[in-house]
C-alpha positions in Angstrom: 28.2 -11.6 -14.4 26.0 -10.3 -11.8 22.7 -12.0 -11.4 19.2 -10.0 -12.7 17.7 -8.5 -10.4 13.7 -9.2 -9.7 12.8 -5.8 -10.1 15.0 -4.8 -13.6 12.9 -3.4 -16.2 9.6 -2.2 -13.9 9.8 1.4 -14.5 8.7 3.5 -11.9 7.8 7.5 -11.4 8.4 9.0 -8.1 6.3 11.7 -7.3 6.0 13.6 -3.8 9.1 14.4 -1.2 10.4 13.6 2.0 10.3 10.0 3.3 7.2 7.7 2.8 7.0 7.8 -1.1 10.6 8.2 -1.5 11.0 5.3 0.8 8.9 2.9 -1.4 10.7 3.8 -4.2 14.0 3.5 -3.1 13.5 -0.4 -2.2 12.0 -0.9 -5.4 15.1 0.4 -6.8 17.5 -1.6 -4.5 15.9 -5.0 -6.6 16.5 -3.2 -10.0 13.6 -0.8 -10.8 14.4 2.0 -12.7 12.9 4.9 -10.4 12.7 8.3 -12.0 12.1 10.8 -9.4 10.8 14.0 -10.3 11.5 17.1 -8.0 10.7 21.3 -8.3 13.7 22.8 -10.1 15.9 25.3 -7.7 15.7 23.5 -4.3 14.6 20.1 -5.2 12.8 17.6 -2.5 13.3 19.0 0.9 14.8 16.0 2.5 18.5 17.2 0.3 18.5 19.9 3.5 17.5 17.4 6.2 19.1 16.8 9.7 23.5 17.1 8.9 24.4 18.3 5.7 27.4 18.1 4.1 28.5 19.8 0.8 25.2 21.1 1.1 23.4 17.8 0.7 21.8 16.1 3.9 23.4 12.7 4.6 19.8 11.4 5.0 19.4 12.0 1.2 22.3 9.3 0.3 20.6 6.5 1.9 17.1 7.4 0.6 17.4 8.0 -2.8 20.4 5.6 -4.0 19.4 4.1 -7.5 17.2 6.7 -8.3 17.5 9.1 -11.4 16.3 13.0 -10.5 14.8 15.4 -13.4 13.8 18.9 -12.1 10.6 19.7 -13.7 8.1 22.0 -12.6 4.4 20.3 -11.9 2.9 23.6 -11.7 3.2 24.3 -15.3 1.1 22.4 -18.7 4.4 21.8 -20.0 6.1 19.9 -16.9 3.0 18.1 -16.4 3.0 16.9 -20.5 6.8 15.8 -19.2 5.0 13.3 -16.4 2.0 12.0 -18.5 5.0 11.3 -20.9 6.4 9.3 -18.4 3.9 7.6 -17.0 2.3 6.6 -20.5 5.7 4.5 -20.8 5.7 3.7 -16.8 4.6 0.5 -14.9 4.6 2.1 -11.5 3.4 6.0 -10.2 4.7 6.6 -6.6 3.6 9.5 -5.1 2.6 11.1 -1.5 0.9 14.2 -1.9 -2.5 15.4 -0.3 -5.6 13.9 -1.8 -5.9 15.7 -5.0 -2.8 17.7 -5.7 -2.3 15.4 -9.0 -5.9 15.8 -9.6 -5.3 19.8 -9.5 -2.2 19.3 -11.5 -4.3 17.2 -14.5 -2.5 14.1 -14.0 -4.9 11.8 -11.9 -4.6 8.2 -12.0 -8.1 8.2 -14.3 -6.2 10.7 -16.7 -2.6 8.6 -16.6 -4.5 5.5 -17.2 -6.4 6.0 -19.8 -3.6 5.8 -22.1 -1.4 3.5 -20.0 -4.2 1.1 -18.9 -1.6 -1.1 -17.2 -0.7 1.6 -14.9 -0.4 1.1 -11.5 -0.2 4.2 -9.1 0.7 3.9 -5.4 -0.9 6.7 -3.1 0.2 7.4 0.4 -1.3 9.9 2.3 -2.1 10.9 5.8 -5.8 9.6 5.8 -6.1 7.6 2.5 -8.0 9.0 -0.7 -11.6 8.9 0.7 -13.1 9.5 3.5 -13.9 12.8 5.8 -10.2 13.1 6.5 -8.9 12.6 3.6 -8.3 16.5 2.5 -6.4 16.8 6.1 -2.3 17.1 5.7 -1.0 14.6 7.7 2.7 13.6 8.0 4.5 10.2 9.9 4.0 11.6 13.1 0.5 12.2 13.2 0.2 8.7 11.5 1.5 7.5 14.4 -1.1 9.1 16.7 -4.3 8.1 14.8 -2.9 4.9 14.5 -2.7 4.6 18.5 1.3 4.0 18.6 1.5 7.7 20.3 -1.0 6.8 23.0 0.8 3.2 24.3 4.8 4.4 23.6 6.6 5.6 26.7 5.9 5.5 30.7 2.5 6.0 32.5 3.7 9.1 34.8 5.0 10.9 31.6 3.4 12.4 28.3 3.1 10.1 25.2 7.0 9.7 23.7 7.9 9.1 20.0 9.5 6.9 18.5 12.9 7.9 17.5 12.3 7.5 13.7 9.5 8.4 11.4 8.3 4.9 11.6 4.5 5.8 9.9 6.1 6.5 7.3 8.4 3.7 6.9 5.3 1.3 7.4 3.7 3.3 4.9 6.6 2.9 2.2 6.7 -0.8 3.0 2.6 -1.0 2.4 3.3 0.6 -0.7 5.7 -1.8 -1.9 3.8 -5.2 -0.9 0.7 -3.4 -2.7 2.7 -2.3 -5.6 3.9 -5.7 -6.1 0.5 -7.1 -5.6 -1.3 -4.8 -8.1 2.0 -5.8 -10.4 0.8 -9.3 -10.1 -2.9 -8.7 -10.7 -2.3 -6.9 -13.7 -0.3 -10.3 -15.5 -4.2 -11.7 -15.6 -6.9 -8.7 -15.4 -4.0 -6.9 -18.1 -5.0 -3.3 -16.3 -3.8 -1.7 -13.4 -4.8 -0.3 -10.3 -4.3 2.3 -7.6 -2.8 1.6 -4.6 -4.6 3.6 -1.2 -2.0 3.1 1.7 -3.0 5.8 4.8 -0.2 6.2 6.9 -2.6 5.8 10.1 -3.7 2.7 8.9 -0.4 1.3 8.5 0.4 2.4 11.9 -3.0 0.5 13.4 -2.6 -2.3 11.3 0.4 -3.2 13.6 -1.3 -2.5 16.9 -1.5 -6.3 17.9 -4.7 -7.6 19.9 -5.6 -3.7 21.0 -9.0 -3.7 19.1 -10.4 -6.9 20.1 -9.4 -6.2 23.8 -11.5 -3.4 24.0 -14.5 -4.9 22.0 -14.3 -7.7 24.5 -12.8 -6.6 27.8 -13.2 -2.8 27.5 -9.4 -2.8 27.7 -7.7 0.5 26.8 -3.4 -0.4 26.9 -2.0 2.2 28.3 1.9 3.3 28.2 4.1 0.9 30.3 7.9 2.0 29.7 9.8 -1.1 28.4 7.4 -3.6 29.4 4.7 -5.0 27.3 1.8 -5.8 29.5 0.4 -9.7 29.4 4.0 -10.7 28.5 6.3 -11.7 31.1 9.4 -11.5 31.5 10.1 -9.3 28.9 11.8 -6.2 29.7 15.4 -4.2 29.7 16.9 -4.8 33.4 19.3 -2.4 34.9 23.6 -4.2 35.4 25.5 -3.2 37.7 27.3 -0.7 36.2 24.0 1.6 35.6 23.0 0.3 32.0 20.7 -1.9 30.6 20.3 -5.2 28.8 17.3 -6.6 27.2 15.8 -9.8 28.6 12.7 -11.7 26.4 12.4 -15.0 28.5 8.8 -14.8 27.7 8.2 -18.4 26.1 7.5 -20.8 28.8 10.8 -23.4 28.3 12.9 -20.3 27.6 12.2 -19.1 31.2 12.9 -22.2 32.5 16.3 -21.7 31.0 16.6 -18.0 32.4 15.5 -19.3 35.9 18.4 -21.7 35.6 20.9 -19.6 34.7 20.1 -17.7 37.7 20.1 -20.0 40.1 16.3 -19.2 41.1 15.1 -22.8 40.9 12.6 -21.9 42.9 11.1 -19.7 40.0 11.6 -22.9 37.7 10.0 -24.9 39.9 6.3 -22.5 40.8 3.8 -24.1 39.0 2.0 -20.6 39.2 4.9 -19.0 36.4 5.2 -22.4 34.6 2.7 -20.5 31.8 3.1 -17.1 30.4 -0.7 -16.0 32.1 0.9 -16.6 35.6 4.3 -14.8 35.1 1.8 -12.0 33.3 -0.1 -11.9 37.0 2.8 -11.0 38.6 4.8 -9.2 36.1 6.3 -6.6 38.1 7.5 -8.9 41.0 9.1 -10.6 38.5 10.6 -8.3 37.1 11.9 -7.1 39.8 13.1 -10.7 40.9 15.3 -10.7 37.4 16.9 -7.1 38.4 18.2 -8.2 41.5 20.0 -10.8 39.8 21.6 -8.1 37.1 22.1 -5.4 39.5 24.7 -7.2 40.9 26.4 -8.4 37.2 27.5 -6.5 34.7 26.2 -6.5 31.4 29.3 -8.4 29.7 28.4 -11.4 32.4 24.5 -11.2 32.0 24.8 -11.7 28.3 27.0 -14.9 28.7 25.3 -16.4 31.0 21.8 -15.5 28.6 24.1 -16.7 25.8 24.9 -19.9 27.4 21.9 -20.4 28.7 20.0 -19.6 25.3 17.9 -17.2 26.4 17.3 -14.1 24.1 19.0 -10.6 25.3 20.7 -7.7 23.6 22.9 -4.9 24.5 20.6 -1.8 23.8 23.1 -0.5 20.7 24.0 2.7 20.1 25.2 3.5 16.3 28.8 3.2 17.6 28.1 -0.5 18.9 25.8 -1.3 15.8 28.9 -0.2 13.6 32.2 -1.8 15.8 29.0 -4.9 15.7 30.5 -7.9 13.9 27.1 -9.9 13.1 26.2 -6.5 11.1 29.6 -6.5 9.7 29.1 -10.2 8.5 25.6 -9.2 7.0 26.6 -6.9 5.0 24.8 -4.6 7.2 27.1 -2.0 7.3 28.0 -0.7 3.5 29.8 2.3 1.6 28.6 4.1 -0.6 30.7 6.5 -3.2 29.7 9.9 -3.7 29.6 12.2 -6.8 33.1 13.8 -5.5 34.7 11.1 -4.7 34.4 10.2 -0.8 32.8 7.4 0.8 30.1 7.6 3.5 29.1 4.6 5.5 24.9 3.1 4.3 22.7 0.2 6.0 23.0 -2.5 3.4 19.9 -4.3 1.6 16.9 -5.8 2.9 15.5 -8.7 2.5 18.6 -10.5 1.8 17.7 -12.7 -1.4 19.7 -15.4 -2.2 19.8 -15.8 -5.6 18.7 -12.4 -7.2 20.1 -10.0 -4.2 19.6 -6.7 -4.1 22.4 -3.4 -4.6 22.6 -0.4 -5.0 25.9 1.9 -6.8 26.5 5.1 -5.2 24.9 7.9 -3.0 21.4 9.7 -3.9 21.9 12.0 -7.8 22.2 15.6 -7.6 19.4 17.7 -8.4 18.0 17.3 -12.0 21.4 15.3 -13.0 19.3 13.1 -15.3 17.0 15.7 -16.9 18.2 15.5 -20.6 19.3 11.8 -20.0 15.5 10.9 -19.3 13.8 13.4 -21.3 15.9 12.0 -24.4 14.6 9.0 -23.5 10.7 9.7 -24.0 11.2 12.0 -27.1 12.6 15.2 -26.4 15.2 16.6 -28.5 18.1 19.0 -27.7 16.2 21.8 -28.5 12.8 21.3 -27.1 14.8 20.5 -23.4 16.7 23.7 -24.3 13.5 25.7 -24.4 11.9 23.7 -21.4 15.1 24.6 -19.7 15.5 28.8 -20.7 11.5 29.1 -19.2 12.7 27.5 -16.0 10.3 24.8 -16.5 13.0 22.3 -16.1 16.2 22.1 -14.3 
């Protein structure tokens, strides 16, 4: 028999679209919630239509809303909102990611919802959190990101700010959302009430931003973009082979450069008192860097990671999807999973994360059609045939 799950029997309401609510709710379904999410009848969330679609269903939409059960239902009408406070009276968990008060407009605040469900919990995640003189402002991932100062340090000094090559505010967001959810979950086992849950997503961008705060309280220091580098680290950097690509070095602990210095036969580096500590290698990063190229100029990558390998000094390939899925460590891991979808075809996932060792995570199949659980979930909170039959001929459900 296959071992409980941490999360089986939290039941959780998914409001909102795209990625960072839908994203929280999805690993809280991967460790056994039951997530309900609700989406507008005829075209559903938006995300189904996202990036390469295939049977008319975006790929995206298989990995992000596995485990999930979809009911259409209209929010803009009474009756689809009755459908929602129905489900959140029996709920333990509202997930949602509209604009500061949308719900409120559509009578279901978390004031409303918990004054019959007391022990509700509801996780908001918006662009500029649910107070505040920003906090009627739209704000997706990527202006997250920019608040948040990630936009302002990521890519090269002679070039505009670059972006990160996935909606990471979001994701931070989503993750946010599931430590707080969890934490309000555990509150509520003493206090017996629930809570709501404020994640901003340019919050959870800054929150990651490392020492940039107190460096400019103290110093007056405003980081600035520096390509693969991160400045006051050293060496630390991607360093171009000899056949044109590149392989990431992080020698940056003080015996591990030792090692590097070794394995290149640079004694001499070993040996300078002035680079035996990360503050001198910092001082003269980019000689140093420089120093380490010449050596893997001349190698190519295959060579530069054995002798890092040997050596025990960190370094990487930079992967592309086709290494990351020929990749046997991912293989091993479980990183690399299938997934069966509603007709029948398999489509390659990312696996589970955090790996747990007794009660792992799972998940059984690709993301649900639109409104495929409807009647299933309606049943479930009272609805008979022929109230959802009349829901369904006004178009308030789909």
């Amino acid at each position: 028999m296959a071992p409980r799950m941490p999360l089986t029997g939290l039941r959780v309401v998914e409001l909102g679209a795209l990625i960072a609510g839908p994203f929280c709710a999805k690993l809280l379904g991967e460790f056994g919630a039951d997530v309900v999410k609700i989406e507008p009848p005829g075209h559903g969330d938006p995300l189904r239509t996202w990036r390469y679609v295939e049977n008319g269903t975006s790929l995206w939409w298989h990995v992000q809303s596995r485990n999930k059960r979809s009911v259409a239902v209209d929010l803009r009408t009474p009756e689809g909102q009755q459908v929602v406070r129905a489900l959140a009276e029996r709920a333990d968990l509202v997930v949602e990611n509209f604009r500061p008060g949308t719900l409120e407009a559509w009578n279901l605040s978390y004031e409303s919802l918990a004054s019959v469900n007391p022990g509700l919990v509801m996780v908001r995640i918006s662009g500029y959190g649910q107070s505040g003189p920003y906090r009627e402002r739209p704000g997706f991932g990527v202006i997250g990101e920019a608040m948040g100062g990630l936009r302002y340090v990521t890519g090269t000094p002679d070039r505009p700010p670059s972006r990160v090559g996935v909606s990471i505010g979001d994701t931070l967001s989503a993750l946010y959302g599931v430590i707080g959810a969890l934490l309000a979950i555990e509150a509520r086992r003493t206090s017996g009430r629930g809570q709501v849950v404020d994640v901003a997503l340019y919050e959870s961008v800054f929150s990651v931003m490392e020492s940039m705060l107190p460096e400019f309280d103290r110093f007056g220091v405003v980081r600035e973009r520096t390509g693969s580098i991160l400045p006051g680290i050293a060496p630390t950097s991607a360093y171009r082979c000899a056949d044109g690509s590149f392989v990431l070095i992080a020698a940056n602990g003080d015996s591990i450069f030792r090692r590097l210095c070794q394995a290149m036969g640079r004694d001499d580096l070993a040996a300078d008192p002035s680079l035996a500590r990360n503050d001198g290698r910092a001082a003269r990063q980019q000689w140093l860097d420089g120093e380490i190229e010449a050596w893997t100029s001349t190698r190519s990558p295959q060579d530069v990671l054995a002798a890092m390998e040997a050596a025990e000094v960190p370094a990487s390939k930079i992967l592309t999807i086709r290494d990351i899925v020929a990749d046997a460590h991912y293989a091993a891991r479980e990183m690399i999973r299938e997934a069966k979808l509603s007709d029948g075809s398999m489509v390659k996932v990312p696996g589970i994360v955090p790996k747990l060792s007794a009660t792992p995570g799972g998940f059984a199949g690709g993301g649900p059609r639109l409104g495929e659980h409807t009647d299933e979930v309606l049943a479930e909170i009272g609805y008979d045939a022929a109230a959802i039959a009349a829901l369904r001929s006004r178009k308030i459900i789909g």
